[in-house]
C-alpha positions as CSV (number, residue, x, y, z in Angstrom):
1,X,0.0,0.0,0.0
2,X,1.4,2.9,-0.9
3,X,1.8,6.1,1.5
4,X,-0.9,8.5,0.1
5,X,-3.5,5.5,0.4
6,X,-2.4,4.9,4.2
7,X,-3.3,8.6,5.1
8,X,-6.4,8.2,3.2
9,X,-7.6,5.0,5.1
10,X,-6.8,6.2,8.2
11,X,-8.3,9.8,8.0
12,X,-11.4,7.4,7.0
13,X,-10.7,5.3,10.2
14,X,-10.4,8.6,12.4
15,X,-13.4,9.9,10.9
16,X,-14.8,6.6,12.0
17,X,-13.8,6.7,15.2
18,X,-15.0,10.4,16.1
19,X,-18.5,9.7,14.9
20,X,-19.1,7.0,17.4
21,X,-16.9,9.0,20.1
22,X,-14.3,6.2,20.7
23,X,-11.4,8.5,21.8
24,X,-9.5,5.9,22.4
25,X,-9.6,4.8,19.4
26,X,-9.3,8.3,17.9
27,X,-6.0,8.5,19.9
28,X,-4.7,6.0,18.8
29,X,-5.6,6.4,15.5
30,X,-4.5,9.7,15.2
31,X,-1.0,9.0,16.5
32,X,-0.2,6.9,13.3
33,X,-1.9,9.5,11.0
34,X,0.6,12.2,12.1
35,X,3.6,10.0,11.5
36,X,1.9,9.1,7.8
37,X,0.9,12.3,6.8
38,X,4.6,13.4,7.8
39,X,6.0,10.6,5.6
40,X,4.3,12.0,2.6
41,X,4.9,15.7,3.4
42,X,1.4,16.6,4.5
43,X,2.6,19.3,7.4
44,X,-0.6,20.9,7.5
45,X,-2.5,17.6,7.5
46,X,-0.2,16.5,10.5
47,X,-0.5,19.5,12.5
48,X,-4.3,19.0,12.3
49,X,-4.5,15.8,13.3
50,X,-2.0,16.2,16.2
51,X,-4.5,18.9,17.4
52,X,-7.4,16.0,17.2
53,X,-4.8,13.7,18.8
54,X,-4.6,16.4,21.9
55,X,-8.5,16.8,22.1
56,X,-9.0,12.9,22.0
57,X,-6.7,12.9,24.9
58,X,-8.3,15.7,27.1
59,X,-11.9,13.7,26.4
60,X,-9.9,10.3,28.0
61,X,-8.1,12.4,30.6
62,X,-12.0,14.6,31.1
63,X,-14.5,12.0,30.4
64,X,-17.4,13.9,32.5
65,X,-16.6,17.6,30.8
66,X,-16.7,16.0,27.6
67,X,-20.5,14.1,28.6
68,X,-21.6,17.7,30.0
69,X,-20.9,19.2,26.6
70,X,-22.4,16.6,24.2
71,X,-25.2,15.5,26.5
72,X,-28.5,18.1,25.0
């Protein structure tokens, strides 16, 4: 597989991940995204998804702020 079609399936996979609200999974996710979209030169991509990767950690570190803002 090459690069490009990494990033691709795994913005698809963090996408996945966010609509459900696994941020564990978005974490985790998110982590390997950044290295990928560094690999193929994607520094604005990366810098995105390292700021996802710091808000999927505050909702793991915060999981009743992060209820108290998504709850209606």
């Amino acid at each position: 597989m090459r690069w490009q079609e990494v990033v691709e399936s795994l913005v698809d996979a963090v996408n996945a991940a966010l609509e459900v609200g696994d941020w564990a999974e978005v974490a985790s996710l998110s982590a390997d995204l950044y290295m990928a979209a560094l690999h193929v030169g994607e520094t604005e991509l990366a810098e995105l998804v390292q700021d996802v990767h710091w808000i999927a950690n505050d909702a793991l570190a915060h999981p009743l702020e992060v209820e108290k803002v998504l709850s209606p």
